[in-house]
Backbone as CSV, one residue per row, in Angstrom:
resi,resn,N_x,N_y,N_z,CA_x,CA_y,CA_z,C_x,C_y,C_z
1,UNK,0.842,-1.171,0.000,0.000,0.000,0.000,0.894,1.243,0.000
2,UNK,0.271,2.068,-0.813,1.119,3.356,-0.650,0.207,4.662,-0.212
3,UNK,1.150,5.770,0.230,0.530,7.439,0.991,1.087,7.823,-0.242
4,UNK,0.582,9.230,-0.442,1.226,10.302,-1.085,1.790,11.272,-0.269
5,UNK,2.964,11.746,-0.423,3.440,13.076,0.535,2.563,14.039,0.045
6,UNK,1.991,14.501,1.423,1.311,15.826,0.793,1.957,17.001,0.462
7,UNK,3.320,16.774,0.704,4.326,18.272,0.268,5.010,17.846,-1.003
8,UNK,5.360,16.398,-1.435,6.085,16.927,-3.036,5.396,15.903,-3.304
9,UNK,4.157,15.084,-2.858,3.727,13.953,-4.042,4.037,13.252,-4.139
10,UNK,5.234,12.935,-3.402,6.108,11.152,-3.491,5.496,9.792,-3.345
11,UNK,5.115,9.219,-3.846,4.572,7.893,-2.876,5.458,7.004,-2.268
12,UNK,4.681,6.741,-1.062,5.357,6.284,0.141,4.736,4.717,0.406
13,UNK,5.814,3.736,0.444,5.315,2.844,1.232,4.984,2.632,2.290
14,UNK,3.925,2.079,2.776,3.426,1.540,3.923,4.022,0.370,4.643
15,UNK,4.471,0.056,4.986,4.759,-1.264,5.299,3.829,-1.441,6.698
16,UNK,2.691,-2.892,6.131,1.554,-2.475,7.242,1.932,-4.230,8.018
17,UNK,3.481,-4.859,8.047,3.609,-5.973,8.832,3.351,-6.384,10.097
18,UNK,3.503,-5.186,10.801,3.257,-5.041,12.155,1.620,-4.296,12.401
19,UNK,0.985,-4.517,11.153,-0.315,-4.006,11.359,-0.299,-1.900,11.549
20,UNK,0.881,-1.577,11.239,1.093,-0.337,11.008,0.268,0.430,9.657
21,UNK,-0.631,1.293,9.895,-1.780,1.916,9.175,-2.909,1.162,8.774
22,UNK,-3.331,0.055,9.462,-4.402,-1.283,9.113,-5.690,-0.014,9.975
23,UNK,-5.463,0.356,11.178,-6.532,0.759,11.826,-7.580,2.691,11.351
24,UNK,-8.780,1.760,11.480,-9.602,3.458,10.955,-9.513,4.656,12.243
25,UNK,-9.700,5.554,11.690,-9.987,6.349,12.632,-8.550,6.825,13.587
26,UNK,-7.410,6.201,13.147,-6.199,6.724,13.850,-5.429,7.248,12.592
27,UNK,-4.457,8.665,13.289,-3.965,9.613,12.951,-2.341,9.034,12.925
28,UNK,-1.326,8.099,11.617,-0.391,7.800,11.429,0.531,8.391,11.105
29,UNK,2.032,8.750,12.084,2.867,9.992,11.402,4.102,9.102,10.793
30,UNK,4.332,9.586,9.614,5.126,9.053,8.724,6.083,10.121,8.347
31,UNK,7.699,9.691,7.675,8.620,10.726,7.227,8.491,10.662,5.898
32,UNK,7.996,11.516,5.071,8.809,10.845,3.744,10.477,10.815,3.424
33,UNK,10.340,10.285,2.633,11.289,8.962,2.287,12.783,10.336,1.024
34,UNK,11.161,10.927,0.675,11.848,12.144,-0.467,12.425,13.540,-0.394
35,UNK,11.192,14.132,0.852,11.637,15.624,1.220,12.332,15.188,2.419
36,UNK,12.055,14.130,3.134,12.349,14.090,4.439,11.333,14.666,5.656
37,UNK,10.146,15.028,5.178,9.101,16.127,6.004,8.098,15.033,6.504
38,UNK,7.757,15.480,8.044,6.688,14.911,8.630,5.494,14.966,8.196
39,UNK,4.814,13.900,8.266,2.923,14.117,7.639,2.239,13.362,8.314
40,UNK,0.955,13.080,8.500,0.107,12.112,8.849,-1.005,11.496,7.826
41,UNK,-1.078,10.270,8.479,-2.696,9.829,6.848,-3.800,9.220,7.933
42,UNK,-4.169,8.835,7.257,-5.555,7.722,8.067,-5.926,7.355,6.922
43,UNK,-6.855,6.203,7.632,-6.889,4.517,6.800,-8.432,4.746,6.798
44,UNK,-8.595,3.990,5.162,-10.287,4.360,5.102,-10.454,2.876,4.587
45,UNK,-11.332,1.963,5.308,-11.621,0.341,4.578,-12.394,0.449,3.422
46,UNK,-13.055,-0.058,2.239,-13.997,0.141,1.750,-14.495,-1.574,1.797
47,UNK,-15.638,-1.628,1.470,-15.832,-3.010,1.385,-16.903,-3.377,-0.402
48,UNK,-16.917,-3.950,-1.370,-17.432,-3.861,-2.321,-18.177,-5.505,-2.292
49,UNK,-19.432,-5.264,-3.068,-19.843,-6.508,-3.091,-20.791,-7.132,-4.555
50,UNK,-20.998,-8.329,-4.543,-21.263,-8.861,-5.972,-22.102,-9.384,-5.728
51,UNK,-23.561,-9.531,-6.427,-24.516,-10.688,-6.215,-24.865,-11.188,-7.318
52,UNK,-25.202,-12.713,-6.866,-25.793,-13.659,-8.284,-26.987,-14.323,-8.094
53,UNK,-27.612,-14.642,-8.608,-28.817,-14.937,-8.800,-28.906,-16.322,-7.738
54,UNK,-30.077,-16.413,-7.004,-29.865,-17.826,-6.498,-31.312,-18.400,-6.690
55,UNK,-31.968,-18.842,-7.858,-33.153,-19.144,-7.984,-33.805,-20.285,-7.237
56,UNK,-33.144,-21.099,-6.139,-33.485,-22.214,-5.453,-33.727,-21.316,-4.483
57,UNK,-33.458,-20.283,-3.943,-33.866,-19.410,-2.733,-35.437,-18.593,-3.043
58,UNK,-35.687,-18.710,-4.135,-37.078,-18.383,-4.653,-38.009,-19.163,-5.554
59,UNK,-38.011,-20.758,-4.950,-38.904,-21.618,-5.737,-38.240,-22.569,-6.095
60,UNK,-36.732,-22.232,-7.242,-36.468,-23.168,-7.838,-35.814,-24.313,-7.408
61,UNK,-35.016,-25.177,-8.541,-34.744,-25.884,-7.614,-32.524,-25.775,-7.611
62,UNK,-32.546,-26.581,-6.720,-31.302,-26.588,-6.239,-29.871,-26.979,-7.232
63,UNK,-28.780,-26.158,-7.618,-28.209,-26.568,-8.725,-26.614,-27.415,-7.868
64,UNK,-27.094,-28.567,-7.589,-26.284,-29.514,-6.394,-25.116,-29.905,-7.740
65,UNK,-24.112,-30.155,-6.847,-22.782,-30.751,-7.465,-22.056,-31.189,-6.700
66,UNK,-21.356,-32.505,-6.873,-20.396,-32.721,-5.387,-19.573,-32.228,-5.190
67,UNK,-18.720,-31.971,-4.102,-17.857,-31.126,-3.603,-16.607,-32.121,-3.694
68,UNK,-15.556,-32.014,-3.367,-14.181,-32.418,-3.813,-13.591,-32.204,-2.248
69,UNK,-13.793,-33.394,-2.010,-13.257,-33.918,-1.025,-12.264,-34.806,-0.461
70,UNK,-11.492,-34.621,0.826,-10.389,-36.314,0.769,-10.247,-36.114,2.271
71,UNK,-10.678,-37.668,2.956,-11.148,-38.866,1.830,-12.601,-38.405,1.098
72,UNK,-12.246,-39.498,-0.098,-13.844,-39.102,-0.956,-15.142,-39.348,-0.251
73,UNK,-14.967,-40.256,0.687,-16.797,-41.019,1.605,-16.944,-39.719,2.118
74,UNK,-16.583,-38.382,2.370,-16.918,-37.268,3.075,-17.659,-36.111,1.784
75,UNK,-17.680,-36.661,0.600,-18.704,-36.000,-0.639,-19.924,-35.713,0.003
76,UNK,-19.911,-34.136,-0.457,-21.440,-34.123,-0.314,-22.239,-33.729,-1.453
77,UNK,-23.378,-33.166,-1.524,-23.846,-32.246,-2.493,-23.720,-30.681,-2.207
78,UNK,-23.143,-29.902,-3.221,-23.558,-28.433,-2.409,-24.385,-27.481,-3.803
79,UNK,-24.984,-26.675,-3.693,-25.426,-25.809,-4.460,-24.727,-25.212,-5.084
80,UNK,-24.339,-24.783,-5.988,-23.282,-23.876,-6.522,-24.078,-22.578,-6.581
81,UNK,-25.494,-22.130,-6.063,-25.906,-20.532,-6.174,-26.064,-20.400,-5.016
82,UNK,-26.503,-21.241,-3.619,-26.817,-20.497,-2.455,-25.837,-21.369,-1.609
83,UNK,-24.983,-22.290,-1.760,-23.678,-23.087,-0.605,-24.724,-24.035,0.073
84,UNK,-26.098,-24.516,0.188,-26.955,-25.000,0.306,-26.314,-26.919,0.476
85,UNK,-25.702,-27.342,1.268,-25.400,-28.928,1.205,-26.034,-29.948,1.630
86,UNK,-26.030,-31.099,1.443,-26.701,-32.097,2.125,-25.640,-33.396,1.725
87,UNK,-26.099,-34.296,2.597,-25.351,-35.583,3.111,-25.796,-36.162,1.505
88,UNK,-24.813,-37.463,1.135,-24.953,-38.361,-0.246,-26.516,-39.276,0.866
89,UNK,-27.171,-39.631,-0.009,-28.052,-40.660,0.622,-27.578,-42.087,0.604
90,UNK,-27.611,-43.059,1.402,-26.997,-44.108,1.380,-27.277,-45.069,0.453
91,UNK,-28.472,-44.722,-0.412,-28.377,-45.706,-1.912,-28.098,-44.525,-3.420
92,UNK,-27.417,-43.579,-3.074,-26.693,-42.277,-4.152,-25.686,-43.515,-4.815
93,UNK,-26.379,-43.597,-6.211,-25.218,-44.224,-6.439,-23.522,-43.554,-6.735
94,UNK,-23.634,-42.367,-6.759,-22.757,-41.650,-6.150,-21.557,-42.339,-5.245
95,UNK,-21.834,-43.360,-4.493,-21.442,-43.712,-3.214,-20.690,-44.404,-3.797
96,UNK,-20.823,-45.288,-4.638,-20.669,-46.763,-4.927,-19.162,-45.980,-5.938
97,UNK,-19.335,-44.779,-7.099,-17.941,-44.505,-7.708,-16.926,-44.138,-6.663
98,UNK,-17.563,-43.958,-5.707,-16.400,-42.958,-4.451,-15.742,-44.341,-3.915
99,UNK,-16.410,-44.985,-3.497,-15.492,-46.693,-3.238,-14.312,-46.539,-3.717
């Protein structure tokens, strides 16, 4: 992650290993690296998000696939639109390729 110096524009690394500039709402004083001049920043999170359709959550039905598992006897089914799983049934012939 990088700051900009607010006096010549430099960008500045962060180095956030020790969790240095991770926190909101605190006031971080940094040197730059270029003029040599004191500054401060603060940390802004954003969070962004994506949605997809999950038509088994409104009627339809469930778009199950087995999951990839090891060992394989621990397969289940899961939904690939809502994470929705359930146990193999004990005559799935399912069961019998996982052998």
């Amino acid at each position: 992650m990088t700051v900009e110096c607010p006096y010549c524009e430099h960008d500045q690394e962060v180095c956030q290993d020790d969790g240095f500039g991770c926190e909101e709402e605190v006031d971080y004083e940094m040197q730059c690296c270029n003029c040599e001049k004191y500054f401060v920043f603060n940390t802004s999170i954003n969070f962004y998000y994506h949605s997809n359709k999950a038509d088994c959550l409104n009627g339809g039905e469930h778009r199950l696939e087995k999951t990839s598992t090891y060992p394989k006897r621990f397969t289940k089914w899961r939904c690939r639109d809502c994470g929705f799983e359930k146990d193999l049934h004990p005559d799935d012939p399912l069961l019998k390729e996982l052998e």
